[in-house]
Backbone as JSON, one array per atom type, in Angstrom:
{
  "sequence": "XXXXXXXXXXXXXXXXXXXXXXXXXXXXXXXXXXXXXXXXXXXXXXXXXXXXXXXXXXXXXXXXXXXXXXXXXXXXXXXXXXXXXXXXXXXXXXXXXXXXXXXXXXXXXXXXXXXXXXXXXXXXXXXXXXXXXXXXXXXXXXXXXXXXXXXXXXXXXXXXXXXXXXXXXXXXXXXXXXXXXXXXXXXXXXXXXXXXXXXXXXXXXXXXXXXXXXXXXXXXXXXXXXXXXXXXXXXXXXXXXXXXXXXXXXXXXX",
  "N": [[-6.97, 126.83, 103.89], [-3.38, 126.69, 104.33], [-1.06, 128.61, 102.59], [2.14, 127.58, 100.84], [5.06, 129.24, 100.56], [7.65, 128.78, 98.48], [10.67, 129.17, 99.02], [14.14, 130.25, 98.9], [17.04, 129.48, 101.26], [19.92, 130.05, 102.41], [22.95, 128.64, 103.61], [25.52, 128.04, 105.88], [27.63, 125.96, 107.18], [29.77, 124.91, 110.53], [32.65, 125.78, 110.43], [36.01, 124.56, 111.3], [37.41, 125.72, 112.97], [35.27, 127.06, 114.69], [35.12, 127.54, 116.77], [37.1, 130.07, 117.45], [35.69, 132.14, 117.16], [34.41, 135.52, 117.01], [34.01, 136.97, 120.03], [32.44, 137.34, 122.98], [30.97, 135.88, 124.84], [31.54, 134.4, 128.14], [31.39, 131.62, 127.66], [33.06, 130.66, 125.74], [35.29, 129.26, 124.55], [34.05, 126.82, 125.58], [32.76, 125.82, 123.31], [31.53, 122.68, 121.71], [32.46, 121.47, 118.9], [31.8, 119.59, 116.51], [28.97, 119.07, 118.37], [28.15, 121.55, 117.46], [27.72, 121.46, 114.96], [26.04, 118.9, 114.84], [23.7, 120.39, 115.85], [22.99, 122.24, 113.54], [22.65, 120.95, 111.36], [20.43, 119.91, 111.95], [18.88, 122.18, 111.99], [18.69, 122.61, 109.6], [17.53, 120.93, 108.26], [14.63, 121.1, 109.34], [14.86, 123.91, 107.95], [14.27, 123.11, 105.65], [12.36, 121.21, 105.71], [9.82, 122.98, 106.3], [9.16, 123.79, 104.0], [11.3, 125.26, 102.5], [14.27, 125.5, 100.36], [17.49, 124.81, 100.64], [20.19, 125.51, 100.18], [23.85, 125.13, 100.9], [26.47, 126.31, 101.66], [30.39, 125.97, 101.43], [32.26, 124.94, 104.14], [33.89, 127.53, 105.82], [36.85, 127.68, 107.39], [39.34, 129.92, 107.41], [37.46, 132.1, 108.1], [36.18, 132.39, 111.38], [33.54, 133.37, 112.31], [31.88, 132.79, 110.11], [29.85, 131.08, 109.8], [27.5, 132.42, 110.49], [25.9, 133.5, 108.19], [24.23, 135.85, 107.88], [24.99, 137.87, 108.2], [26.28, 138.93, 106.07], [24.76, 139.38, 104.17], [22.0, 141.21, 102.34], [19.05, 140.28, 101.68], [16.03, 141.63, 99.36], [13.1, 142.0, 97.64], [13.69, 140.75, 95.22], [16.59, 141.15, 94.4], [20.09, 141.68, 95.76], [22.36, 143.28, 98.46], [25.4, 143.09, 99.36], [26.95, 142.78, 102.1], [29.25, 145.14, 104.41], [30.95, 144.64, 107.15], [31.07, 145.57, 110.14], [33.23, 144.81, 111.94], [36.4, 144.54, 111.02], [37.83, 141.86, 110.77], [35.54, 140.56, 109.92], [34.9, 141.09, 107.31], [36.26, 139.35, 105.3], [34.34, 137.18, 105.14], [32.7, 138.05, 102.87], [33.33, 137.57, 100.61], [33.17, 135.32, 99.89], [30.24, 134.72, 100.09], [28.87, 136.32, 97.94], [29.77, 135.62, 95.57], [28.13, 133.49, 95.35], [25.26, 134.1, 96.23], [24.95, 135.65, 93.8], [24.08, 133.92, 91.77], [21.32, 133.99, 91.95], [20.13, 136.13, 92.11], [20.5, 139.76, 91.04], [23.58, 141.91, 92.52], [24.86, 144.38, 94.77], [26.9, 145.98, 96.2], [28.02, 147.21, 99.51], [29.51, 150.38, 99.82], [32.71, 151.88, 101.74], [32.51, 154.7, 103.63], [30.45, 153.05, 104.99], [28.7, 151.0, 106.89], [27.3, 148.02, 107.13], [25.43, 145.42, 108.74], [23.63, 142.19, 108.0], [22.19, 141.29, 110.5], [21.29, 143.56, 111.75], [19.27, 144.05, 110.19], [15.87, 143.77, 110.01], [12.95, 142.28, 108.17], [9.68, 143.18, 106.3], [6.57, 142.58, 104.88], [6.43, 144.61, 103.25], [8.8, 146.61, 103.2], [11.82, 147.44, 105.11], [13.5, 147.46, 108.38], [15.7, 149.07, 109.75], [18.15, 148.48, 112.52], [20.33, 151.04, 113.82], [23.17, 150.68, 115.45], [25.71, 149.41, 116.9], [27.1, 148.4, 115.11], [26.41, 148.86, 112.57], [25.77, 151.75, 110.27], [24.66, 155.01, 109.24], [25.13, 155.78, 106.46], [25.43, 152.79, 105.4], [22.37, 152.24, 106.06], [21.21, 153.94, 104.12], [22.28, 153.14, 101.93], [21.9, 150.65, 101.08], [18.61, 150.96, 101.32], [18.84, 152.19, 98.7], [19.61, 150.55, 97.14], [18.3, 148.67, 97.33], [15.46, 149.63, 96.95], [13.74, 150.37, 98.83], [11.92, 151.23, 100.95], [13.63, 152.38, 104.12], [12.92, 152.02, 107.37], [14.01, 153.24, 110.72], [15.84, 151.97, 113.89], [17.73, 153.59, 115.96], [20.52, 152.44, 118.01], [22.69, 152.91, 119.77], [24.04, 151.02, 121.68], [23.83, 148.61, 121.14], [24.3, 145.56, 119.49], [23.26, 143.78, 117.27], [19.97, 144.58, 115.72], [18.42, 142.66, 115.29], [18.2, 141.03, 117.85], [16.36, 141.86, 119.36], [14.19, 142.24, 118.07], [11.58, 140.57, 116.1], [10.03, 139.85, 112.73], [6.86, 138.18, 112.74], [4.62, 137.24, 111.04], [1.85, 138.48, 109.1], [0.63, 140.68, 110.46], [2.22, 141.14, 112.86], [4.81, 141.48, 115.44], [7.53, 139.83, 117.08], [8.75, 141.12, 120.0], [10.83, 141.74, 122.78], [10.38, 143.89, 125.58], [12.66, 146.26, 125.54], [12.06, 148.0, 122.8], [9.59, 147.51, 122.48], [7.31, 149.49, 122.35], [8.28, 151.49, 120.49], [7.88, 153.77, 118.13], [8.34, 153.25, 115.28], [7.27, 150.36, 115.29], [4.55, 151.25, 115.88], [2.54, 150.16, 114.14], [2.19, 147.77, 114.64], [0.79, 144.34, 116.16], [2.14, 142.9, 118.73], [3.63, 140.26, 120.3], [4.81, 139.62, 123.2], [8.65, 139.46, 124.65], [9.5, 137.83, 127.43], [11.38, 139.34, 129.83], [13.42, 137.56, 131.28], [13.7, 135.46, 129.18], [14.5, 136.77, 126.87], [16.66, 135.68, 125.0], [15.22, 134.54, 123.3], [13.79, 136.06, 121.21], [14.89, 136.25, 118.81], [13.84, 135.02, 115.96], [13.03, 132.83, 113.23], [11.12, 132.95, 111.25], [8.53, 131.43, 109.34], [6.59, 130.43, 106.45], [4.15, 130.39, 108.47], [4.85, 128.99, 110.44], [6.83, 129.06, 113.5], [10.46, 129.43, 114.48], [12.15, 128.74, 117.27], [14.73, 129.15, 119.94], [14.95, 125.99, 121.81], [13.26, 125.36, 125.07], [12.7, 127.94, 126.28], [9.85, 128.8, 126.95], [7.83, 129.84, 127.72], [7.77, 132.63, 126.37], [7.46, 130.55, 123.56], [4.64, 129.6, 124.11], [3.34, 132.41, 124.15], [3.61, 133.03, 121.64], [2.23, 130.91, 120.16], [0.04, 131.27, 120.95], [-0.87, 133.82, 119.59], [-1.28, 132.76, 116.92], [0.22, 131.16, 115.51], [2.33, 128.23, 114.34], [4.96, 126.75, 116.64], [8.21, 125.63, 116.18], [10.94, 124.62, 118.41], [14.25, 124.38, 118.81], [17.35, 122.58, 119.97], [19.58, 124.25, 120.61], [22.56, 124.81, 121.21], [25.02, 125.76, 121.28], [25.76, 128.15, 119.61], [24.81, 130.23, 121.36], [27.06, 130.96, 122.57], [28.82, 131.92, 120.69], [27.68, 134.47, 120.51], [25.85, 134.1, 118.17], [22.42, 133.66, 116.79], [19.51, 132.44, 115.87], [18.13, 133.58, 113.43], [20.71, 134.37, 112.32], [21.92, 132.01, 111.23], [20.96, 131.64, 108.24], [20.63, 133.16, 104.97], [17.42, 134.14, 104.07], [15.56, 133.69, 100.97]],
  "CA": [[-5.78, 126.27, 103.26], [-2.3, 127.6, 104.0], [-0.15, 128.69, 101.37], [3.08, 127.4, 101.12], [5.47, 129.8, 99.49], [9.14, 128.81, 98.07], [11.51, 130.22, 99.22], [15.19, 129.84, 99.16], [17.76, 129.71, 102.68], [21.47, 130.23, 101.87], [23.22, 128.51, 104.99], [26.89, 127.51, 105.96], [27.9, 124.74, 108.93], [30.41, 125.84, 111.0], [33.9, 125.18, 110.46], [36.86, 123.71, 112.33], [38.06, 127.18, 113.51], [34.45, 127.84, 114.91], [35.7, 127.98, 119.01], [38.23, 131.12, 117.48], [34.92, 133.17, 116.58], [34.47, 136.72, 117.3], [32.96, 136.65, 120.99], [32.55, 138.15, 124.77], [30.45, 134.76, 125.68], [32.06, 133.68, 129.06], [31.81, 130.23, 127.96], [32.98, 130.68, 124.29], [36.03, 128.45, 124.95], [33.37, 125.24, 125.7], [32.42, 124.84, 122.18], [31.66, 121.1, 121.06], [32.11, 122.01, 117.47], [30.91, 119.06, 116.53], [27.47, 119.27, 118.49], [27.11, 122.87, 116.72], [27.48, 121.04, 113.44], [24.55, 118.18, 114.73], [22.78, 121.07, 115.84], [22.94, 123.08, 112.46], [22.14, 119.84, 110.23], [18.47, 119.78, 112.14], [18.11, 123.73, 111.52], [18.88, 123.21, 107.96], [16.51, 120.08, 108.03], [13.79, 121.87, 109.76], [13.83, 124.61, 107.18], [13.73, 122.06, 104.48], [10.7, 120.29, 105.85], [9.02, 123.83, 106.48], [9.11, 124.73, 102.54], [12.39, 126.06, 101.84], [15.12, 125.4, 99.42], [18.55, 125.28, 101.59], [21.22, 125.65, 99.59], [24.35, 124.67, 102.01], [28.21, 126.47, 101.35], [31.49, 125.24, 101.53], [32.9, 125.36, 105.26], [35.32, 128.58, 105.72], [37.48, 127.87, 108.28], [39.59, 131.05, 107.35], [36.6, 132.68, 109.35], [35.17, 131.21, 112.29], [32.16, 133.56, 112.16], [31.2, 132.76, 108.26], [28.4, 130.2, 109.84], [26.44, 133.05, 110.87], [25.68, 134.2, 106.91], [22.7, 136.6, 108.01], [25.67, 139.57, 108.45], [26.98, 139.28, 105.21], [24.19, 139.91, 102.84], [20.65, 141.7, 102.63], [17.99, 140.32, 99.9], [14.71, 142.04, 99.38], [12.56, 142.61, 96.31], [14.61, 139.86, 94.11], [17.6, 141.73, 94.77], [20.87, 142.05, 97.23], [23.35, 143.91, 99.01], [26.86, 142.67, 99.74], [27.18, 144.01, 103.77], [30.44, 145.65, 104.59], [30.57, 144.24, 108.65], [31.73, 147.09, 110.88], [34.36, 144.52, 112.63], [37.48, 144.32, 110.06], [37.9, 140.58, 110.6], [34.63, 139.55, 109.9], [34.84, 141.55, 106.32], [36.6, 138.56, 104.39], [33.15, 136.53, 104.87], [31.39, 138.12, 102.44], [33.75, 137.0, 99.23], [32.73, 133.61, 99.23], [29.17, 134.86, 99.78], [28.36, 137.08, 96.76], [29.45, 134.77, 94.01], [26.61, 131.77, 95.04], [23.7, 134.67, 95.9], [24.47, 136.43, 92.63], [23.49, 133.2, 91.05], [20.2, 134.19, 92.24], [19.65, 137.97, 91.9], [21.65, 141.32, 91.23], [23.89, 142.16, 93.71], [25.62, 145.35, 94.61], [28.08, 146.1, 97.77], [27.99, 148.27, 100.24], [30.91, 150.98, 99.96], [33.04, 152.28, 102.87], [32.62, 154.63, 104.95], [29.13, 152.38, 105.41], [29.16, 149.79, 107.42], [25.61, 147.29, 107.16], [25.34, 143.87, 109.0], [22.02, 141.61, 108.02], [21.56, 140.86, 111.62], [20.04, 143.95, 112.41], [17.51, 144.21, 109.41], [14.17, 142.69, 110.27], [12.07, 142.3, 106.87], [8.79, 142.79, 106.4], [6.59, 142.48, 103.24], [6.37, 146.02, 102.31], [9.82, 147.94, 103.49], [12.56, 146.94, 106.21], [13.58, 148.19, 109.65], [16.92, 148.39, 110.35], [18.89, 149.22, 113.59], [21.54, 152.0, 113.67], [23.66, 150.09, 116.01], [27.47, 149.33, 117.07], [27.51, 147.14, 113.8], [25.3, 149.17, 111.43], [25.94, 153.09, 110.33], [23.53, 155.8, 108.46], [25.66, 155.27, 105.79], [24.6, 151.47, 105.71], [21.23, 151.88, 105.53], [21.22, 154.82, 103.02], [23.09, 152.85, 100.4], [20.88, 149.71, 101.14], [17.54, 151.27, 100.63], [18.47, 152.6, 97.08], [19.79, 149.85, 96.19], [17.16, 147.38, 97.13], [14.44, 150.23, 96.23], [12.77, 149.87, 99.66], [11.81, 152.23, 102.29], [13.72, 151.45, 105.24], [12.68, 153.05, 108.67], [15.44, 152.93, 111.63], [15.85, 152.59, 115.45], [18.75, 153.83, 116.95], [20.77, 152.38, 119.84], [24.0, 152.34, 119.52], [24.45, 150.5, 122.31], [23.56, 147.09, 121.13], [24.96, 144.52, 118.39], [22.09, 143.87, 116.29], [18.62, 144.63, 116.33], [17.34, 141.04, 115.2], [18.07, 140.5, 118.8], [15.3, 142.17, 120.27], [13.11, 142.16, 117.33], [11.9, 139.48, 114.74], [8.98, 139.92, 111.68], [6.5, 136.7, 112.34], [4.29, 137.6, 109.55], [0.54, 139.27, 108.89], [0.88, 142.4, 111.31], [2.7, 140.62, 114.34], [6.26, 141.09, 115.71], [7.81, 139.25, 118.58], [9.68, 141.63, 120.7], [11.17, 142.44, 123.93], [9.73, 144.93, 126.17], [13.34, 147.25, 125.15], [11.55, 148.27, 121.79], [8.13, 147.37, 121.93], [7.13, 150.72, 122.71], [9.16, 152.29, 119.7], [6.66, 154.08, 117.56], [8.41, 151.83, 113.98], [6.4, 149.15, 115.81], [3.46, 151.25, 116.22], [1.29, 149.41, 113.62], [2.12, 146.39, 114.52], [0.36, 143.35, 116.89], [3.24, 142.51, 119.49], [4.14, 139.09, 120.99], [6.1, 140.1, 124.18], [8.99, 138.06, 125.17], [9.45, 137.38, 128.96], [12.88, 139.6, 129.77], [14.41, 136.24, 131.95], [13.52, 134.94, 128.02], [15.08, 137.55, 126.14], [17.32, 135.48, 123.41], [14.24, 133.78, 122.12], [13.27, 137.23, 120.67], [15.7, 136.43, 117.69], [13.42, 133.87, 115.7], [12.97, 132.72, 112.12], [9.49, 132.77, 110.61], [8.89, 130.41, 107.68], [5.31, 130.03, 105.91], [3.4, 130.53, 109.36], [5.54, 128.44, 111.44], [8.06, 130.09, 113.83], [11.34, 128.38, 114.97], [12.83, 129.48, 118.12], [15.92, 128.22, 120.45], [14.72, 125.33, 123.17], [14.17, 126.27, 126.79], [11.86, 129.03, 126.31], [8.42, 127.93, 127.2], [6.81, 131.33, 128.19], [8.25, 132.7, 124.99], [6.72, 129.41, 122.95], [3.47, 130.11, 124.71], [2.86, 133.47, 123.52], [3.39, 132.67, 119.79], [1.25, 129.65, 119.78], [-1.63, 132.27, 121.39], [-0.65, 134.39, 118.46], [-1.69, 131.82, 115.74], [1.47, 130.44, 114.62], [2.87, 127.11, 114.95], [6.32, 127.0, 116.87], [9.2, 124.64, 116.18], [11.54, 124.56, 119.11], [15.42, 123.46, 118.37], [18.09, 122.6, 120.79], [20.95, 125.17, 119.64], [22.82, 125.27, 122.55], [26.41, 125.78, 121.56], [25.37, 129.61, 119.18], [25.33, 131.51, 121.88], [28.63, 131.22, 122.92], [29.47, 132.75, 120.05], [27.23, 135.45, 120.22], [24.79, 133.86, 117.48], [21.37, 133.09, 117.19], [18.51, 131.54, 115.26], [18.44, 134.11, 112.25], [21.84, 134.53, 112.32], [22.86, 131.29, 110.47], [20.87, 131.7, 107.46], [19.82, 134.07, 104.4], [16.32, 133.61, 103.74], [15.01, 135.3, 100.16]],
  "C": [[-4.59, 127.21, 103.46], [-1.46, 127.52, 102.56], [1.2, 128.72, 101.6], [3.72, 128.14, 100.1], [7.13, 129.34, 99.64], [9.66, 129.7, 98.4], [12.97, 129.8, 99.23], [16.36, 130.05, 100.51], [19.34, 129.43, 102.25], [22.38, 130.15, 103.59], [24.73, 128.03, 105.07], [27.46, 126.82, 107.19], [29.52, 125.64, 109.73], [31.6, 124.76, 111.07], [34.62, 124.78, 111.71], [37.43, 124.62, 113.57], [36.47, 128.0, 114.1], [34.46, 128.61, 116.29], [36.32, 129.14, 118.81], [36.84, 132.23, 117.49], [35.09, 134.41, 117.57], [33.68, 136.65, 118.69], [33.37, 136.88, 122.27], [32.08, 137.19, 125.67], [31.34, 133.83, 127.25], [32.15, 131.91, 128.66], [32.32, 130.05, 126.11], [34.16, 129.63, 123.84], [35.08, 126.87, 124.92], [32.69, 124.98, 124.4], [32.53, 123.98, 121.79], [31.2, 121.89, 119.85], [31.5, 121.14, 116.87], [29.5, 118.55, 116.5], [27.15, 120.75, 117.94], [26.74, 122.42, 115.36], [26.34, 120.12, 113.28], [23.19, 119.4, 114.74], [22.37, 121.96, 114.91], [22.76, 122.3, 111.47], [20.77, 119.84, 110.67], [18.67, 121.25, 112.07], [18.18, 123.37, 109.93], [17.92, 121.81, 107.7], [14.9, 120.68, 108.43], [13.34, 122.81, 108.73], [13.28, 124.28, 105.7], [12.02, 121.85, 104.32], [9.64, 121.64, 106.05], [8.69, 124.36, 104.65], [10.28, 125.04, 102.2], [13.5, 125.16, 100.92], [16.18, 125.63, 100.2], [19.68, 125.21, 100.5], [22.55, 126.0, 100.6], [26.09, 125.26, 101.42], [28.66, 125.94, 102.17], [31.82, 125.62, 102.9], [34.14, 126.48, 105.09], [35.92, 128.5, 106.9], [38.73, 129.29, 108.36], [38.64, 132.11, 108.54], [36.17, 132.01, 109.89], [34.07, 131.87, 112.41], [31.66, 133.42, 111.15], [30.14, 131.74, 108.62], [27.07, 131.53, 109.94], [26.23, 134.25, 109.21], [24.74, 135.44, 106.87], [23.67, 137.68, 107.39], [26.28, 139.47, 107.28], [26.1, 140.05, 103.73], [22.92, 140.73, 102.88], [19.62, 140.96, 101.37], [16.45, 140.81, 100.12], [14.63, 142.44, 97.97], [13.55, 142.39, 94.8], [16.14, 140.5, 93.81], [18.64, 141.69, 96.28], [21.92, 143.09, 97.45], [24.24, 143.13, 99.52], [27.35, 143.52, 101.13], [28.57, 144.63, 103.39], [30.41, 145.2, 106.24], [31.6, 144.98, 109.02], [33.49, 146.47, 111.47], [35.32, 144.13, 111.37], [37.46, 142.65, 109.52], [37.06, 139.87, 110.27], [34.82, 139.83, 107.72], [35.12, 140.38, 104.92], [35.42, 137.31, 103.92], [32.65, 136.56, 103.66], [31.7, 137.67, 100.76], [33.49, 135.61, 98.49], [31.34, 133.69, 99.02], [28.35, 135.49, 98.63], [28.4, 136.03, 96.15], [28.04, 133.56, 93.92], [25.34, 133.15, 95.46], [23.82, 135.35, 94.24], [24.05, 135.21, 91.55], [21.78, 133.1, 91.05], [19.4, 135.08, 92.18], [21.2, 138.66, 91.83], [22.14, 141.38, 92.33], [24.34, 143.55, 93.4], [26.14, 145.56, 96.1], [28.01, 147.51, 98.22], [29.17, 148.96, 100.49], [31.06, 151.81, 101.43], [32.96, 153.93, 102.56], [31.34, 153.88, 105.83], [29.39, 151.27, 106.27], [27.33, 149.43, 107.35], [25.93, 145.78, 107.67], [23.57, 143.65, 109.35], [21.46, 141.29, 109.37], [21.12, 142.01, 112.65], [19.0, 144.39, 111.24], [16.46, 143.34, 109.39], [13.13, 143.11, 108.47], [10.64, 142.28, 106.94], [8.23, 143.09, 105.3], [6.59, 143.6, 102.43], [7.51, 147.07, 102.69], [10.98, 146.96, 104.85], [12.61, 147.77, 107.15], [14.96, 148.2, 109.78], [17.79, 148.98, 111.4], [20.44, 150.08, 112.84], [21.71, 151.35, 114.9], [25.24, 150.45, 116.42], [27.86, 149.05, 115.59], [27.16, 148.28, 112.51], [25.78, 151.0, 111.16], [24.86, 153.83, 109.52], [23.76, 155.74, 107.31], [25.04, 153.92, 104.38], [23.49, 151.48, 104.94], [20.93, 152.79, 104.39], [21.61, 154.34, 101.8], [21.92, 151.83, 100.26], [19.45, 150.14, 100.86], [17.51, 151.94, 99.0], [19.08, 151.75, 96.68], [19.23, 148.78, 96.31], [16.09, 148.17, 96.43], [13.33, 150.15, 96.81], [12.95, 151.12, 100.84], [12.24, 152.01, 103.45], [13.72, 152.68, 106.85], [13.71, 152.34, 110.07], [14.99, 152.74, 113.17], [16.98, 152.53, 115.83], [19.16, 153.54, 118.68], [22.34, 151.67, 119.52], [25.05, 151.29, 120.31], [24.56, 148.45, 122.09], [24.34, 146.23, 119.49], [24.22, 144.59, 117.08], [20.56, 143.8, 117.05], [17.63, 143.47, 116.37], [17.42, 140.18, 116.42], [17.28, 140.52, 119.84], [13.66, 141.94, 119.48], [12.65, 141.34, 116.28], [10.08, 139.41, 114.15], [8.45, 138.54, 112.15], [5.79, 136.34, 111.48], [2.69, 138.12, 110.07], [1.18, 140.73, 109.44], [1.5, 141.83, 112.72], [4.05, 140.41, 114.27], [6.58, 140.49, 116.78], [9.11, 140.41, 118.35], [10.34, 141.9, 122.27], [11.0, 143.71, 124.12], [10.57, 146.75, 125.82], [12.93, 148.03, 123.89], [10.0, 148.07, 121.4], [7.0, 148.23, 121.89], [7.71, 151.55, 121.58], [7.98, 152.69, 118.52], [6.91, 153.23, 115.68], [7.56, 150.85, 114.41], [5.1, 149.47, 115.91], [2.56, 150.22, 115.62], [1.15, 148.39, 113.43], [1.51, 145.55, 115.8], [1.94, 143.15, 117.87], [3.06, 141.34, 119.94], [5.04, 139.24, 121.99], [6.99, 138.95, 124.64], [9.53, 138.48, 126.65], [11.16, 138.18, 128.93], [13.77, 138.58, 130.37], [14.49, 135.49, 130.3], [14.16, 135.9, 126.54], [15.87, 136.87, 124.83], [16.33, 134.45, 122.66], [13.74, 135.25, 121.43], [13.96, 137.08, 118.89], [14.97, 135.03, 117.3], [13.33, 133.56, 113.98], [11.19, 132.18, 111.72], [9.33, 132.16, 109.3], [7.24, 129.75, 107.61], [4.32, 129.77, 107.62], [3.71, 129.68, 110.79], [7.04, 129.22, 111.89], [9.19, 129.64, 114.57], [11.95, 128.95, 115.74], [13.84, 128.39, 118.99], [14.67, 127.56, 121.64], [14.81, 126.14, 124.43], [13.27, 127.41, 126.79], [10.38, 129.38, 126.28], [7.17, 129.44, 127.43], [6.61, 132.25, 126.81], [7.11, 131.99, 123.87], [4.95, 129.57, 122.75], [2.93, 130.99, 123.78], [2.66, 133.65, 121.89], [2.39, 131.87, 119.2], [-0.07, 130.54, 120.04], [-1.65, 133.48, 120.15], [-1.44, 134.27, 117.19], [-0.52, 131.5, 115.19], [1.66, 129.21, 115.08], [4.56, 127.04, 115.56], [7.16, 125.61, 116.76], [10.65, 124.96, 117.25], [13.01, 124.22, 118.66], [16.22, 124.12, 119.54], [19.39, 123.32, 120.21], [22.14, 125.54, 120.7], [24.51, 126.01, 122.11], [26.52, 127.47, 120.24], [25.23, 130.5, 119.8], [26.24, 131.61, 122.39], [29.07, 131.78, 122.12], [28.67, 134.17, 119.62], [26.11, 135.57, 118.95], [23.2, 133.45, 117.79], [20.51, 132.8, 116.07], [18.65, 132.59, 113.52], [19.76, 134.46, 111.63], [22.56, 133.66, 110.74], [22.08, 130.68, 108.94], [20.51, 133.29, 106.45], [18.54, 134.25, 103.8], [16.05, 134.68, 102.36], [13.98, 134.55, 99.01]]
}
């Protein structure tokens, strides 16, 4: 018998101003905003029908990255953190986001000179991981582990965005990662799922009661999870990476 556990997903569609978002994507200009909004009504149906509780905010067109809610908050151990996001402009996100999680748990904010964005902490049930990054500082995670009250162990690379892009919790003792970290001794004690480097942005996935939801298109990827023991749910997301998002990105799971 699996056990289905409640959980709640704190998600936001993407406004009118989503084509302005923060982004290096050569094609970031061809956003059908539109089809990101069909394609973000089946993620938020998907994690419905998997168990979860979605709870859906108000569109912020003020920001065009406020769909991707991951970077604004942290929750672990019925508790959160209020990020601080390293890029200035993204910073105004996170005012609309506190007031609806603190209806849910304590919060407390991350003060400057810190900088913390949720999209590189990977969760897992006993402590977090979280990249020291472009995005992320020592700072960051120093404030965030005493004020969740969780042990959090690091990998440094300052070269990259976030770390939930190489690495993603799928649950028991098994991570899916790319070959850039799978070797990193934080990972030692864990089972690996390698993802295919031509497959590289399926590495960023969302795990939900033993089923694991990754972007379309990634079949080698898919593969390896299903040989795992998980069940995978596929979704066509096509118009998120143009803006430099991806699958964990556009919720807060807690």
């Amino acid at each position: 018998m699996t056990c289905i556990r409640i959980r709640t997903a704190l998600v936001r569609e993407p406004g009118d101003r989503y084509r302005d978002c923060l982004s290096s994507h050569p094609l970031r200009k061809t956003i059908d905003v539109a089809l990101a909004r069909e394609q973000h009504a089946t993620y938020r149906k998907t994690l419905g029908e998997l168990g979860l509780e979605v709870v859906v905010m108000d569109r912020n067109d003020e920001h065009p990255d406020s769909c991707f809610v991951e970077d604004t908050a942290v929750a672990h151990n019925g508790k959160a953190v209020i990020c601080r996001p390293r890029m200035e402009s993204r910073r105004g996100e996170v005012r609309s986001v506190e007031p609806v999680l603190s209806k849910y748990m304590p919060t407390t904010r991350i003060l400057a000179p810190a900088t913390l964005e949720g999209g590189d902490v990977v969760h897992l049930p006993d402590g977090l991981i979280s990249g020291l990054s472009a995005r992320t500082n020592e700072e960051g995670v120093q404030q965030m582990g005493k004020a969740l009250d969780v042990q959090v162990s690091t990998i440094e690379d300052r070269s990259i965005m976030h770390l939930k892009s190489y690495i993603s919790y799928l649950g028991g003792d098994t991570v899916l990662a790319t070959g850039r970290y799978a070797d990193h001794p934080v990972l030692s004690r864990f089972e690996k799922v390698l993802v295919p480097d031509e497959e590289a942005y399926a590495a960023n996935a969302v795990s939900v009661n033993g089923t694991v939801i990754i972007p379309d298109g990634y079949p080698k990827t898919a593969a390896a999870i299903r040989g795992a023991g998980f069940d995978v749910v596929p979704l066509r997301m096509t118009e998120f990476p143009k803006c430099e998002g991806a699958m964990t990105c556009l919720s807060i799971l807690f």
